[in-house]
C-alpha positions, -999 to 999 in steps of 0.1 A, spaced: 1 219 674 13 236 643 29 267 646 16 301 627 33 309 603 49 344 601 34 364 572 49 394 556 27 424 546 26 448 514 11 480 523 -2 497 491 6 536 493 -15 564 470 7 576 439 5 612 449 18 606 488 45 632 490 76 634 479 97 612 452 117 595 480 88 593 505 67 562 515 42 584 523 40 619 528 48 617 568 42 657 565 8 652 561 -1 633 591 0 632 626 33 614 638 21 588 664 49 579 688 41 541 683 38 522 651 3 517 638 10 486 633 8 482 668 -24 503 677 -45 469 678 -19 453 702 -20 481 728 -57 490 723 -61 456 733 -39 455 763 -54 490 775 -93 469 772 -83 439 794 -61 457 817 -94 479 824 -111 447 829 -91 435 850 -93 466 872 -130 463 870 -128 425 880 -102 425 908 -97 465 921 -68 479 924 -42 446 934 -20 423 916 -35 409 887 -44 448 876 -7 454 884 5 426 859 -15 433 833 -2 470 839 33 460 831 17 439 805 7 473 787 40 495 794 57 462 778 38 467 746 35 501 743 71 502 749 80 478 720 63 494 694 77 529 701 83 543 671 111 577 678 125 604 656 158 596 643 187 623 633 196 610 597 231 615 586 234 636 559 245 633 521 245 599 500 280 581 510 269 568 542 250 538 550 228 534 582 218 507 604 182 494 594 175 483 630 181 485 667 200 459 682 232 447 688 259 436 656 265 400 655 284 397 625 307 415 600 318 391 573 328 389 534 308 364 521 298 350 485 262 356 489 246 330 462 208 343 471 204 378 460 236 395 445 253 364 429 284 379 442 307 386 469 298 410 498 302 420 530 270 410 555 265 431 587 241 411 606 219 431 638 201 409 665 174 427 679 158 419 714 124 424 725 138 457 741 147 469 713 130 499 690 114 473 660 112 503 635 133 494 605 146 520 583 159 518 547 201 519 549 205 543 519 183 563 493 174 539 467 148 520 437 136 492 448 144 463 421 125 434 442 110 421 471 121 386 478 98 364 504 108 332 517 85 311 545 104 291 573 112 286 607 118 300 635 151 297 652 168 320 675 177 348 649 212 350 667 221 318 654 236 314 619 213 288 603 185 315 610 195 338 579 191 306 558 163 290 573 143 314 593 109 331 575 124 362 558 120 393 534 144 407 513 142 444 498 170 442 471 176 477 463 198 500 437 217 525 456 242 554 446 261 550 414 238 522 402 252 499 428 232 472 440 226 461 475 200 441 500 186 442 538 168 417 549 142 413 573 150 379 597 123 369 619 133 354 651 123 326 679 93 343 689 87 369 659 53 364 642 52 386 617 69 408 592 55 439 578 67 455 550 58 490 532 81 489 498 73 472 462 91 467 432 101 505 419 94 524 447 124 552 455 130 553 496 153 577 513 178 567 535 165 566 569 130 563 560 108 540 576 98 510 554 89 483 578 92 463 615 92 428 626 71 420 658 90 403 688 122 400 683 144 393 651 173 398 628 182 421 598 208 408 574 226 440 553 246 430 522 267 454 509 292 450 474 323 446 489 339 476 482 321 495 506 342 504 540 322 492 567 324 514 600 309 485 628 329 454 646 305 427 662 296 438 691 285 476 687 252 486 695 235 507 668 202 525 661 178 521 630 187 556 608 213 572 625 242 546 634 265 545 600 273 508 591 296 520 566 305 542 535 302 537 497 336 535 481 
């Protein structure tokens, strides 16, 4: 059997949502607690676990597909975040655990030298990802590929992938990139070439576990070690020197 492939999404946005910075005007709408990106999955979930109910009564296959439920509403929580403010920090994109800090010569998006801060996020993990600074958007760069654990390090080579290459403060340019993982199917993704995002704001999420991949010029003073633990908009990865 041939695997499905993971496919990324462009959400088109109206030109008069909100603010200059703003996706979308979030002041506008109710703020679910979940991603609507997720509604289908735990509508879903909430039918057949009702089903089951119906079916069996109350016993253990209504108590599996219970925990079934909690699992995925629980994934695709989607929480308020305290942004740092002011333009010289940089924030984590995701939730998730840093697996790497290290100056590279990145020959895919900045033709340069740069420091990569790499984030591994389990299927425990908020999936919310959040743009790392206030920025234009100068592409969106999508490869297809595989699948591999997105812990290893062939995965930000050869796993399926989308890059937001972005201009940040004082013209300087810099990219995060969505990874997906072993069982990650697809990648959503709200930003297009020229589109401003704020730092902090909501831009996209990978479903089931993955990877995001920050490059960063390399004068920037980065504030993580592999290891630390940060959150999607409030954890700083660094500072913009």
């Amino acid at each position: 059997m041939t695997r499905k492939k993971t496919k990324a999404v462009f959400e088109d946005f109206p030109e008069s949502a909100g603010l200059e910075y703003e996706i979308n005007d979030e002041r506008r709408r109710v703020r679910l607690p979940v991603a609507i990106e997720g509604l289908p999955f735990i509508l879903g979930s909430l039918v057949v676990t009702a089903l089951v109910f119906w079916l069996f009564g109350l016993n253990w296959p209504g108590a599996l597909m219970s925990g079934v439920t909690l699992f995925v509403i629980a994934f695709f929580r989607d929480p308020e975040r305290a942004v740092p403010a002011g333009d010289e920090s940089i924030v984590s994109p995701a939730d998730g655990k840093v697996i790497k800090v290290e100056r590279i010569f990145d020959d895919r998006f900045l033709k340069a030298e740069a420091r990569r801060i790499s984030i591994f996020m389990t299927v425990f993990n908020v999936h919310v990802n959040r743009a790392p600074a206030s920025a234009r958007v100068l592409k969106v760069v999508y490869n297809p590929g595989r699948f591999f654990s997105a812990n290893l390090d062939k995965a930000s080579l050869e796993n399926e992938q989308n890059a937001v290459v972005a201009e940040g403060p004082g013209g300087r340019t810099f990219v995060f990139n969505q990874i997906a993982g072993l069982v990650a199917r697809r990648i959503v993704c709200r930003v297009k070439e020229g589109m401003r995002i704020r730092k902090g704001e909501r831009f996209g999420l990978i479903r089931f576990g993955s990877r995001l991949d920050v490059y960063l010029p390399v004068e920037c003073e980065i504030a993580v070690a592999v290891g630390d633990k940060v959150r999607a908009g409030s954890s700083i990865l660094g500072y913009w020197r």
